[in-house]
PADO-83261 format. One record per residue (C-alpha): x, y, z; residue in one letter. Coordinates in steps of 0.001 Angstrom, whole numbers, padded with zeros to 6 digits, always signed. Layout:
N
XYZA
...
This chain:
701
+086570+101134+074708X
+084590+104229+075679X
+087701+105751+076716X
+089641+104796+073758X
+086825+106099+071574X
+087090+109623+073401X
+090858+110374+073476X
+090805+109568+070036X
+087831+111976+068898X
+089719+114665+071453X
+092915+114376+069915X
+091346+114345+066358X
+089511+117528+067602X
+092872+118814+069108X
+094613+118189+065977X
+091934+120407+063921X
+091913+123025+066126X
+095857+123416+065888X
+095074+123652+062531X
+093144+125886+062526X
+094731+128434+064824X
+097786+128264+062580X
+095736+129005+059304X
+094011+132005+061560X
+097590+132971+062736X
+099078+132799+058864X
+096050+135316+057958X
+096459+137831+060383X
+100022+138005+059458X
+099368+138332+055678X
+096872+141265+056524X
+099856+143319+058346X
+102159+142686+055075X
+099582+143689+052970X
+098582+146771+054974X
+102462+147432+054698X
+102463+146959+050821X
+098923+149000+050771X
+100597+152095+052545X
+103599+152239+049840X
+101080+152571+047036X
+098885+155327+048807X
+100178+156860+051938X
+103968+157352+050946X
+103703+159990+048282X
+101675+162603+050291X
+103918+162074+053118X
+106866+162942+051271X
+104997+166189+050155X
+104424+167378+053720X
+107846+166216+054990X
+109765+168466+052107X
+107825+171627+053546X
+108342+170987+057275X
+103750+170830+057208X
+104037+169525+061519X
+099906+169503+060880X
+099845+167291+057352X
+102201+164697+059021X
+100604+164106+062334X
+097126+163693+060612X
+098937+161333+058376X
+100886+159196+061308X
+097717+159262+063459X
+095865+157657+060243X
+097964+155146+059959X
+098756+153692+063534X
+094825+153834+063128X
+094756+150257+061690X
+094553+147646+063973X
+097821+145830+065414X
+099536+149161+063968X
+101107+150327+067461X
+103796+152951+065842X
+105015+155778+062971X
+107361+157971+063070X
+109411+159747+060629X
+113045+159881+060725X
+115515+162581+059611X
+118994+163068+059602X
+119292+160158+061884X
+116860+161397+064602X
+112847+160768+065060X
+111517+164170+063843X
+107632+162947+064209X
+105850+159808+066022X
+102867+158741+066779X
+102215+155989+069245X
+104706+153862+071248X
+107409+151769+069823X
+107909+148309+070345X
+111121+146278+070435X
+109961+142472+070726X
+106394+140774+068939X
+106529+143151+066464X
+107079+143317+062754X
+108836+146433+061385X
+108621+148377+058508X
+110967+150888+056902X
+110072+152997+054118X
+112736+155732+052649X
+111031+159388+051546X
+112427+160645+048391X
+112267+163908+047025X
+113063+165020+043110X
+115848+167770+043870X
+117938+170038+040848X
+117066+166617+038668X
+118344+164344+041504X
+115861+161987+043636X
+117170+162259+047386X
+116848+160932+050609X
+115066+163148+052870X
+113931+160716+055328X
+112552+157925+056012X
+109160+156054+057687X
+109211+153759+060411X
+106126+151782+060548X
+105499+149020+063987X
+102898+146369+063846X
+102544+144577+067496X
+101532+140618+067877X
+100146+140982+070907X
+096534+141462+069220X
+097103+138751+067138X
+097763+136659+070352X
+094997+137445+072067X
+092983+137213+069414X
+094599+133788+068988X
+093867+132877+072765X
+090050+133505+072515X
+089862+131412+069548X
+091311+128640+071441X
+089214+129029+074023X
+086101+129213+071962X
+087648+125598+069571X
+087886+123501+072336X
+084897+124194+073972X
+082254+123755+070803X
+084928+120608+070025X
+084856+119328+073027X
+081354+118911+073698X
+080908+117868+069892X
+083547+115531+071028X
+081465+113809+073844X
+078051+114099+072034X
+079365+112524+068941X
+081384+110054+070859X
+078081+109030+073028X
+075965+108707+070079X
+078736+105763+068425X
+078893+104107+071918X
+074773+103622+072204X
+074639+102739+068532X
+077494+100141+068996X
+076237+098329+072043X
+072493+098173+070764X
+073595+096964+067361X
+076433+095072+068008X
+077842+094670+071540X
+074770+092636+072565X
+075076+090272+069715X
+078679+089715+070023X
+077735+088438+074185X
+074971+086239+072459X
+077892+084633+070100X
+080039+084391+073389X
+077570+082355+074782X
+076607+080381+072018X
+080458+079556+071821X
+081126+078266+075233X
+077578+075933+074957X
+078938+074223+071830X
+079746+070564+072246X
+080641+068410+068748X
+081807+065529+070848X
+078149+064583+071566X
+075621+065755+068961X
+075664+068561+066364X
+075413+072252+067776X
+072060+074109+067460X
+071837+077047+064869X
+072620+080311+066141X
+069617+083179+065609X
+070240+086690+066201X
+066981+088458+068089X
+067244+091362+065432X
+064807+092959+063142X
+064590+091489+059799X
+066398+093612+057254X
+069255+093084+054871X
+072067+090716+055871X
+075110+092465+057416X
+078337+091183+059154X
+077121+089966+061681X
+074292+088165+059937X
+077490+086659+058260X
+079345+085597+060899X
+076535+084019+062350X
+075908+082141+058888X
+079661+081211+058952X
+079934+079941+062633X
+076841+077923+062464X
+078677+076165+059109X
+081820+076045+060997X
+079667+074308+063602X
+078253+071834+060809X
+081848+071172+059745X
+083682+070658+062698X
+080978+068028+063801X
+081325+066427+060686X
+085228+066940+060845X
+085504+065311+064083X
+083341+062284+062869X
+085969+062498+060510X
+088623+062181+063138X
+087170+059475+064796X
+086680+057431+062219X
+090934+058383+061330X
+091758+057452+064538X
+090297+053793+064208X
+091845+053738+060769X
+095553+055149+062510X
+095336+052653+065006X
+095415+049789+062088X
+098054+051533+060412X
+100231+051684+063631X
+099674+048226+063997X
+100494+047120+060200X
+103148+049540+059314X
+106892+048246+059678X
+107802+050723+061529X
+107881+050861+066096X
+105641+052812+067186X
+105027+054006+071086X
+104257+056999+072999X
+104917+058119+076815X
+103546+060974+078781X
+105834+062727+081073X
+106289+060971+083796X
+107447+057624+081497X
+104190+056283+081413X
+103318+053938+078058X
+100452+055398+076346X
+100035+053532+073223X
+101855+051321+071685X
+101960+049464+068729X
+102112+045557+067699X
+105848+046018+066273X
+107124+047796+069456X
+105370+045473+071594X
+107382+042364+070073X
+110548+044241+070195X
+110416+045806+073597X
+108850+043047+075471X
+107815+039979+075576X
+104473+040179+077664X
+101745+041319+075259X
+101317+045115+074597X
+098456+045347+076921X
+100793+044935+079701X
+103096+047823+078818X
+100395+050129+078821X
+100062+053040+081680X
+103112+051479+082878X
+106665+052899+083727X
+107719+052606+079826X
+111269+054356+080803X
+111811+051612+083525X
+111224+048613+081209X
+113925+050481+079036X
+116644+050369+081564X
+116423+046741+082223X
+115495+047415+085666X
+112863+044453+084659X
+113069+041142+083210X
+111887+039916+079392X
+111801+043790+078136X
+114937+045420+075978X
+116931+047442+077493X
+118954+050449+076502X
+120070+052900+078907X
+121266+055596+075691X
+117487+054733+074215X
+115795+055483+077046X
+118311+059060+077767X
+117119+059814+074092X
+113127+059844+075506X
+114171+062162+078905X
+115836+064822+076809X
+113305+065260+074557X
+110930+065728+077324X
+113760+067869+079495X
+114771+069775+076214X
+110616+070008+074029X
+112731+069225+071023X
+112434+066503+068194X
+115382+064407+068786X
+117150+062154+065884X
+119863+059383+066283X
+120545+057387+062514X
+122432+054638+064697X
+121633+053096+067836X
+122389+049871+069384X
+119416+048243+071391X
+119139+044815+072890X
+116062+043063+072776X
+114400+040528+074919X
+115926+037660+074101X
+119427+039423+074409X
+119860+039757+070591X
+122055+043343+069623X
+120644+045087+066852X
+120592+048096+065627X
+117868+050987+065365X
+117139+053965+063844X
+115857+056350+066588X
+113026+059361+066076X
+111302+061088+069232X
+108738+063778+069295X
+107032+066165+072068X
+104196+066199+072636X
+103502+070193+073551X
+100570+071854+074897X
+101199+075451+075972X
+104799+076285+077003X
+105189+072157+078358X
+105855+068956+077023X
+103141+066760+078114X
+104457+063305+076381X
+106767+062009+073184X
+105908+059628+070592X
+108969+057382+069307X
+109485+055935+065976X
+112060+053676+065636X
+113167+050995+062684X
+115164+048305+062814X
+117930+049153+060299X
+120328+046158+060856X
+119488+044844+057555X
+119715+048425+055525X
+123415+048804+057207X
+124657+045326+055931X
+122836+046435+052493X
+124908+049872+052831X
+127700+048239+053350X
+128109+045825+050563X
+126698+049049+048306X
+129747+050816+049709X
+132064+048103+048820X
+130746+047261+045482X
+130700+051452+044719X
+134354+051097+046178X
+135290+048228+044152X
+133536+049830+040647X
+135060+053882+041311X
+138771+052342+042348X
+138764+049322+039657X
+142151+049574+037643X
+139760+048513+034628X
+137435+051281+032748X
+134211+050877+033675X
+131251+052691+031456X
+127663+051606+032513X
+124623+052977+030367X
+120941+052604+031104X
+118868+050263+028505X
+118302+053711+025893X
+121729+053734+026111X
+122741+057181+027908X
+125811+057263+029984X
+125344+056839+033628X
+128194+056025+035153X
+132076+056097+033906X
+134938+055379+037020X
+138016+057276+038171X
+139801+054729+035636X
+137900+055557+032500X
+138578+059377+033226X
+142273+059155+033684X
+142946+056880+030712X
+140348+058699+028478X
+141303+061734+029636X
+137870+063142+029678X
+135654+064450+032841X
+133189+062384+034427X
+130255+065215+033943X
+130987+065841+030167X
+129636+062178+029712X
+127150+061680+031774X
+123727+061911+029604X
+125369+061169+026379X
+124131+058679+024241X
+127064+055604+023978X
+126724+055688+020134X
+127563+059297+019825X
+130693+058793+021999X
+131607+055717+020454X
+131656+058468+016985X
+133580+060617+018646X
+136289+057968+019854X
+136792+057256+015739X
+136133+053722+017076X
+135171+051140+014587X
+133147+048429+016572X
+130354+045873+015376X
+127457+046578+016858X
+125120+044895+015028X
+126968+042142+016739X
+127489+043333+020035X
+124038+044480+020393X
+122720+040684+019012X
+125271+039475+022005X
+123909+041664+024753X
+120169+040477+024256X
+120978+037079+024042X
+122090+037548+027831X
+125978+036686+026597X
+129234+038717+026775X
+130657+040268+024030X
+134430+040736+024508X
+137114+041615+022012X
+140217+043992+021608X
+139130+047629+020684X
+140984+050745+019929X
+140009+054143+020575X
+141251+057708+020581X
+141972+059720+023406X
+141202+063058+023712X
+144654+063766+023383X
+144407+062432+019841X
+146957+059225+021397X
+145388+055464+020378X
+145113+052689+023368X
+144027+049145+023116X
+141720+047692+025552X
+140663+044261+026374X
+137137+045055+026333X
+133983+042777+027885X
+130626+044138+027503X
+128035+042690+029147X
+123763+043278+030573X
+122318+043842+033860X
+118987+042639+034295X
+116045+043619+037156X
+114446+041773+038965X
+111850+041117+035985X
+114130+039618+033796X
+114396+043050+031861X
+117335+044610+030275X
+118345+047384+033062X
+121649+048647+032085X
+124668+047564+029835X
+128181+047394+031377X
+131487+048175+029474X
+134932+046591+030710X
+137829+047555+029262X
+141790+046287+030499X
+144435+049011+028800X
+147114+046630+027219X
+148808+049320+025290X
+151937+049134+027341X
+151587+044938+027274X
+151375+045760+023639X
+153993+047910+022804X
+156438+045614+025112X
+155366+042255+023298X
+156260+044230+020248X
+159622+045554+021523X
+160590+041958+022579X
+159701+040834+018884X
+162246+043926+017584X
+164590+042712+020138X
+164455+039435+018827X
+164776+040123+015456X
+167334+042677+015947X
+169305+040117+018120X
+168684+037597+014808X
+169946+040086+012747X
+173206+040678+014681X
+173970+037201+014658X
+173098+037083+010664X
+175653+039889+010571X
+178664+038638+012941X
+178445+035698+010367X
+178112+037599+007014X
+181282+039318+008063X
+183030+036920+009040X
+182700+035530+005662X
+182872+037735+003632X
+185958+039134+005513X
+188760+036950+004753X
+188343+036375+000793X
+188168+040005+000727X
+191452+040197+002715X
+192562+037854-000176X
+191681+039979-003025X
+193096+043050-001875X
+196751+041299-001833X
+196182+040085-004991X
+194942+043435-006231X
+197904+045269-004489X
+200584+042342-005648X
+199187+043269-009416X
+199267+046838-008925X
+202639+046581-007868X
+203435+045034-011726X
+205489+047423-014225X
+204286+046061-017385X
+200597+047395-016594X
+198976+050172-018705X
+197722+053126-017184X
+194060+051513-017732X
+194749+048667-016160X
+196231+050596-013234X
+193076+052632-012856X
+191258+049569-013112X
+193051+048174-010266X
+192812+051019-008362X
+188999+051128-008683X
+188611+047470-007684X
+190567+047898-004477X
+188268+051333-003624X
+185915+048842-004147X
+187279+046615-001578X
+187511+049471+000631X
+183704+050018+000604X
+183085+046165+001185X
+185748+046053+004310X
+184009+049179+005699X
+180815+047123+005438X
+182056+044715+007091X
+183174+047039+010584X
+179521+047762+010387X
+178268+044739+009951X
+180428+043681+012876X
+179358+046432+015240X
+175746+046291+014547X
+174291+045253+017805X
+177163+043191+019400X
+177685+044148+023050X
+180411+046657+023869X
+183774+045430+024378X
+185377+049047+025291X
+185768+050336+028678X
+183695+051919+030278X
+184299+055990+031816X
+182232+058901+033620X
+181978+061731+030952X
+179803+064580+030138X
+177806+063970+027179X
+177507+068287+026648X
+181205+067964+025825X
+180617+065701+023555X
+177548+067095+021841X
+179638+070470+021785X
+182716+068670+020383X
+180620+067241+017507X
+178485+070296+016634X
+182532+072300+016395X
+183741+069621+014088X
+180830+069760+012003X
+180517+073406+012183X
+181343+073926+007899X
+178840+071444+007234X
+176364+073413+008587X
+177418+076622+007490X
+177532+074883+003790X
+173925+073759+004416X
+172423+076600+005742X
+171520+075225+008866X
+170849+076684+012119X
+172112+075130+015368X
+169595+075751+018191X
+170907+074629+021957X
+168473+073573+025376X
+170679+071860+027684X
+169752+071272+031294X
+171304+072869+033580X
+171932+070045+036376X
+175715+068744+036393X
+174863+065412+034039X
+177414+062792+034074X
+177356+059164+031923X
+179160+056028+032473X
+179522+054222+029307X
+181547+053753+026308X
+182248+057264+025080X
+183690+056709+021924X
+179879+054258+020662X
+178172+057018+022185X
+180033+059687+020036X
+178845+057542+017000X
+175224+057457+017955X
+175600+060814+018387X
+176999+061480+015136X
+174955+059398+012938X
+171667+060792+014371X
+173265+064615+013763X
+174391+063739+010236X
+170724+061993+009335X
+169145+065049+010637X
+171334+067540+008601X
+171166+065305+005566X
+167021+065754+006404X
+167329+069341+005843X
+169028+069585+001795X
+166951+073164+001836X
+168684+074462+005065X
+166703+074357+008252X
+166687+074466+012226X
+168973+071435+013981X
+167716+071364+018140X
+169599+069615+020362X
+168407+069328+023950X
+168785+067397+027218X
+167017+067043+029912X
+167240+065113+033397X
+164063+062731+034788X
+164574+060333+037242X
+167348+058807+036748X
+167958+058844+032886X
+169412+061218+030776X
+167308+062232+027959X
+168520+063365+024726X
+166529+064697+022105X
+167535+065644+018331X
+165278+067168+016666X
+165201+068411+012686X
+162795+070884+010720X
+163107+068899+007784X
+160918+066623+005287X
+159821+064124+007892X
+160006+059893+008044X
+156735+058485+006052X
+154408+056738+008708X
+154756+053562+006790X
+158358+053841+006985X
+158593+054670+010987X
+158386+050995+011704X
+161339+050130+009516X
+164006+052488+010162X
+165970+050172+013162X
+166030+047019+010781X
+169180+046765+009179X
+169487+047586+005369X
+166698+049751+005423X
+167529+053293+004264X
+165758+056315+002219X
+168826+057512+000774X
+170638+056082-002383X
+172874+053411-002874X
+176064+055286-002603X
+174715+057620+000147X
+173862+054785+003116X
+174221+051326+004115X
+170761+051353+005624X
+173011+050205+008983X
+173676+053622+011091X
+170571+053824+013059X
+170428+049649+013765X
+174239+050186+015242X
+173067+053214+016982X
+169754+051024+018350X
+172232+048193+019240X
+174572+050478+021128X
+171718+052237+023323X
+170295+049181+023880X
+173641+047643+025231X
+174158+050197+027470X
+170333+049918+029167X
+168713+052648+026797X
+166777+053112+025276X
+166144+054849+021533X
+162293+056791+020244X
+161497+058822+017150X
+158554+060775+016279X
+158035+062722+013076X
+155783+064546+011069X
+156650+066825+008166X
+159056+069964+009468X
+159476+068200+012795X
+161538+065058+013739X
+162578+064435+016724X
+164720+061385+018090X
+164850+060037+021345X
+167860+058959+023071X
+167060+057463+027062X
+170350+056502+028969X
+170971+056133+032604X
+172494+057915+034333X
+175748+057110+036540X
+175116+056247+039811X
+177331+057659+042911X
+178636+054180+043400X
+179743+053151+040144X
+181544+056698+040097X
+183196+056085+043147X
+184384+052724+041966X
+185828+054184+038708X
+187531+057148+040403X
C-alpha cells in the first residue's frame, strides 16, 4: 500500500510538473513573438532611415541593440539579395525567424530597399527548460515522500490498527454456540465515524445472524416435517452415493426396510438392484451420476421405475448439486409419482380430441356467459375465427346471428339441470341461413354449481334441403302422372272436334262469319293440342336416343337463330365459355328446349333491354351451365313455385306456366340437376349435367 500510495503521489507530481514546463515553454515562446511584433512598431522605421543613406555606424548600433535581447542570436540586413550588415551568428535549426521588408517613400512610390532578418535561438529556452526540471522534481519529490509519509502514519494509527482488531474479532465469532460479544474500539471518545459504524453494524450483524441461525434451526426441524408430509420423494446423496437424508415417501418407494436403514448407505447401489427389496432403475440411478459428473440440475418429465414389490410405474425425475467451491459435493432428488397425472392427461387429450375434431358445433361459455371455447366445426360452418369469439358475451352473438331463440326458456331449462334441444336457424357470416339440431345443456363442479353451459348443434341443412327435394320430386312425379292422364283425355275428343270443325268448314253454303268462326274454333283447337304435347312431355322420361354433342354448338346455334329478337329488344349477348373440350351424352334435341325456354324467359325478363350472360364451366365431372339476366328479378315468395306446373308470371296468352316444369323434368331425367337465384337486375339459372364418360363415348362411337 505504501508503494501504491507513492507512485501515485509521484506520478501526480510528474503529471504537474509536465504541466508546468509546457505552460513555462508556451511563455517563453510568446515573449520572442512579441519582442518580434515590439521591434516592427519601434525599431523598423529608424532602420530604414539609416539604411537609405548607407549610415554603416546608425545600423550596427541598431543590430547590436537588438540581438541584445535575450534568445536573440542574429540581425542582419539584406540588400539586393546579399547580407549587407549582421550582427551575431545565424542559426539554421531551434530557431524562429523573422523577416521584416524596409521600405522607403521614393518620387511618390514606397519601395523595397531591403529587408531585416531577425534569429531567435531555443537553445536558452531549453536550458532554461532543463533547470526547471531539475529544480520540479526535486521540491516534488521530496513533497512527494513527506506528504506520502504523513497519510501512511495517520492511516495505520487511525485506522489500520482497528481494521486488525475487527480481523480478530471476526475469526473469534461463533453463533453456533452462544451470541458473540460486542466489539469496542480502544479509541478516544469523539464523534462517531466509519469505523465507529461499522463496528455498530457488525456487532448487529452479529445479533442477527445469531438470531437468524436460531431461526434456521428451528426451519430445519420444521423442513424435516415437511419432507416427511409433502407428496412429493424426497432424498439426497453425497458423492460417493452415500444416502444422506431421506424422506418417509422415498423410503416406501425405494425400499422396503425402514428409512433408517438406507441412510449413510450406498444409495446408488440399492438403485441398481444389485440388492434385494429396494427399486431398481439403472436410467434413475445414471440420472444421479451425471449430475454429480456434469454439477448441473438435471430434469426427466418421464421415467419408468420399478419398485419393491416389482410394480412399473412411472416418475417424474428432478436432481440437484449440491456445490461448494468449483465441486459437487452431493445431489438432492425430487421425484413424483405421475402414473396417475399421465392416465388423467390422457383421457384430457382424448376428450380435447374428441370436442376440437367433433363433426357437431360445439360452443361452451362460462356461467356469466362469455365464450370460452368454440371447435374446428363451429368455425368452418360459421365461418368465423376462433379468437374473434372468444370473450364475447353468448347473448351478443346470438344478436348478431339474427337468431330468434327463447331464452327465457332455455335459460329456465339449463338451471333446472335439463337439456334444452330444438331446431335453430342462424346466419352465417356469409349472410347464408343453416339449420342445426341444437342441444344445450350445464356443466356442474364439483359443488353442485353451475360451471359452464355447453351448446350442440348437428347442421341438417343439406338433410333439409334433400327431404325437401324428395317432396318436389314427388310432387313433380304426381304431377306428371296427373298430366300423362289429362292428355290423354283430353286428346282424343279434341281429335274429334277438329274433323268436325274441318268437315263444316269444308261446307259451301257457309257465310263468311261462320267461316271465320270456324276458323277461330279450330286455332282454338290448335292451342289445346299444343297443350296437350306439353302436357305429355312434362316430366316423362326420355324416349329419344341418346348422342355425344357439344352443348357450345348448341348454345351458339340458338343465340344465331334468335339473333333479331335480341336486336328488337335491345339486348346484349355477353359470352364465358370454358375453355376445356366439353362433350354431353344425352338427348340433344330436350336439351335444345331447356335451353331455349330458359333463353326466351330471360329475354322476355328484360322488356327494357338489358345484358343476357351465358357461361359454362367444368367441375368434377358435371357440366355447369349458367344463364343469367339483368332484368326485374323472380319475387322471393314466388322462387318456390316456379317448377310446379301451371305456375307462370306472364298472362294468359303469353305462357302455359309449363316450360320450366318440362325443362326440370328433362334435367332431372338425364341425372341433373336445375338451380335459380335472383334478386332484382340479376337472375341467374342453374343448369348441372354430367358429363360423358370415356366409356359411354367409346360405346357410342
Amino acid at each position: 500500500m505504501t508503494l501504491q500510495v507513492i507512485l501515485f503521489s509521484s506520478l501526480i507530481a510528474i503529471c504537474f510538473t509536465i504541466l508546468q514546463l509546457y505552460l513555462d515553454y508556451r511563455q517563453d515562446i510568446r515573449n520572442i513573438h512579441s519582442f518580434y511584433a515590439t521591434l516592427k512598431e519601434t525599431s523598423l522605421r529608424p532602420l530604414e532611415e539609416s539604411v537609405w543613406i548607407l549610415d554603416d555606424l546608425q545600423i550596427s548600433l541598431q543590430l547590436q541593440g537588438i540581438i541584445k535581447r535575450e534568445d536573440i542570436v542574429y540581425a542582419a540586413v539584406e540588400m539586393n539579395g546579399q547580407i549587407a550588415w549582421e550582427k551575431g551568428v545565424p542559426v539554421r535549426t531551434k530557431a524562429i525567424t523573422q523577416v521584416y521588408p524596409l521600405l522607403r517613400h521614393v518620387r511618390g512610390n514606397q519601395e523595397e530597399i531591403g529587408r531585416l532578418l531577425v534569429s531567435a535561438s531555443l537553445d536558452g529556452v531549453y536550458r532554461r527548460m532543463g533547470r526547471r526540471i531539475i529544480i520540479l522534481l526535486v521540491t516534488n519529490t521530496v513533497k512527494t515522500f513527506l506528504v506520502s509519509g504523513f497519510i501512511l502514519f495517520l492511516f495505520r494509527t487511525n485506522i489500520t490498527r482497528h481494521l486488525e482488531r475487527f480481523a480478530e474479532y471476526v475469526q473469534q465469532i461463533d453463533i453456533q454456540h452462544q451470541e458473540p460479544e460486542p466489539l469496542h474500539l480502544d479509541r478516544a471518545p469523539k464523534t462517531a465515524d466509519e469505523l465507529d459504524q461499522v463496528a455498530g453494524a457488525l456487532n448487529g450483524l452479529c445479533r442477527s445472524g445469531y438470531q437468524v441461525y436460531r431461526d434456521l434451526s428451528a426451519q430445519e426441524q420444521r423442513l424435516r416435517l415437511f419432507l416427511n408430509a409433502t407428496e412429493s420423494a424426497i432424498f439426497g446423496v453425497d458423492a460417493t452415493g452415500c444416502c444422506t437424508f431421506i424422506n418417509q415417501i422415498a423410503s416406501d418407494y425405494l425400499a422396503v426396510a425402514g428409512k433408517g436403514e438406507l441412510l449413510g448407505c450406498n444409495f446408488l447401489r440399492h438403485l441398481n438392484g444389485e440388492e434385494e427389496g429396494v427399486a431398481t432403475s439403472a436410467m434413475f440411478a445414471e440420472q444421479i451420476w451425471e449430475t454429480i459428473r456434469q454439477c448441473r440440475p438435471h430434469f426427466v418429465d418421464e421415467m419408468p421405475l420399478v419398485l419393491a414389490d416389482n410394480l412399473l410405474t412411472s416418475i417424474s425425475l428432478r436432481s440437484y448439486p449440491i456445490i461448494e467451491g468449483e465441486t459437487c459435493t452431493g445431489v438432492i432428488v425430487i421425484f413424483t409419482d405421475i402414473s396417475r397425472q399421465q392416465k388423467l392427461e390422457q383421457e384430457k387429450q382424448l376428450f380435447s380430441k374428441i370436442v376440437r375434431q367433433s363433426p357437431a358445433l360445439i360452443l361452451i361459455a362460462d356461467a356469466h356467459g362469455m365464450i370460452e371455447f368454440v371447435n374446428r366445426r363451429f368455425e368452418r360452418t360459421m365461418g368465423l375465427e376462433a379468437t374473434s369469439l372468444i370473450g364475447r358475451k353468448v347473448l351478443d352473438y346470438l344478436a348478431d346471428l339474427d337468431l330468434t331463440l327463447p331464452l327465457e326458456q332455455v335459460r329456465a331449462t339449463i338451471y333446472g339441470g335439463g337439456i334444452w334441444t330444438g331446431t335453430i336457424s342462424p346466419s352465417r357470416s356469409a349472410g347464408r341461413r343453416i339449420i342445426l339440431d341444437t342441444a344445450i345443456f350445464p356443466i356442474h363442479d364439483g359443488k353442485g354449481q353451475l360451471a359452464n353451459v355447453v351448446t350442440m348443434g348437428r347442421d341438417i341443412s343439406r338433410e333439409q334441403q334433400l327431404v325437401e327435394q324428395l317432396h318436389h320430386a314427388q310432387k313433380m312425379e304426381a304431377m306428371g302422372k296427373l298430366a300423362a292422364s289429362i292428355a290423354h283425355e283430353f286428346g282424343n275428343p279434341l281429335l274429334g272436334i277438329r274433323f268436325a270443325l274441318r268437315d263444316l268448314q269444308q261446307r259451301p253454303e257457309l257465310s263468311v262469319e261462320d267461316a271465320n268462326l270456324l276458323r277461330l274454333a279450330e286455332h282454338e283447337c290448335n292451342r289445346m293440342r299444343k297443350l296437350i304435347q306439353d302436357l305429355q312431355q312434362f316430366n316423362r322420361p326420355s324416349s329419344g336416343r341418346k348422342t355425344d354433342f357439344d352443348p357450345h354448338r348448341i348454345l351458339d346455334e340458338i343465340l344465331t337463330l334468335h339473333q333479331n329478337l335480341f336486336t328488337k329488344m335491345h339486348i346484349r349477348v355477353a359470352l364465358a365459355y370454358t375453355r376445356q373440350p366439353v362433350r354431353l351424352h344425352a338427348v340433344e334435341d330436350q336439351i335444345r328446349q331447356v335451353l331455349i325456354n330458359l333463353i326466351i324467359n330471360a329475354s322476355d325478363a328484360m322488356a327494357a333491354g338489358g345484358t343476357l350472360s351465358l357461361s359454362t364451366h367444368v367441375g368434377g365431372e358435371e357440366l355447369m351451365i349458367q344463364i343469367g339476366d339483368s332484368g326485374t328479378g323472380i319475387a322471393g315468395e314466388h322462387l318456390d313455385k316456379i317448377f310446379e306446373p301451371f305456375f307462370t308470371t306472364k298472362s294468359a296468352v303469353e305462357g302455359t306456366g309449363l316450360g320450366l316444369p318440362v325443362s326440370y323434368g328433362i334435367i332431372r331425367a338425364h341425372g341433373g340437376r336445375i338451380k335459380v337465384a335472383s334478386e332484382p337486375g340479376n337472375t341467374v339459372f342453374t343448369v348441372l349435367l354430367p358429363l360423358a364418360r370415356e366409356e359411354t363415348r367409346a360405346g357410342h362411337a
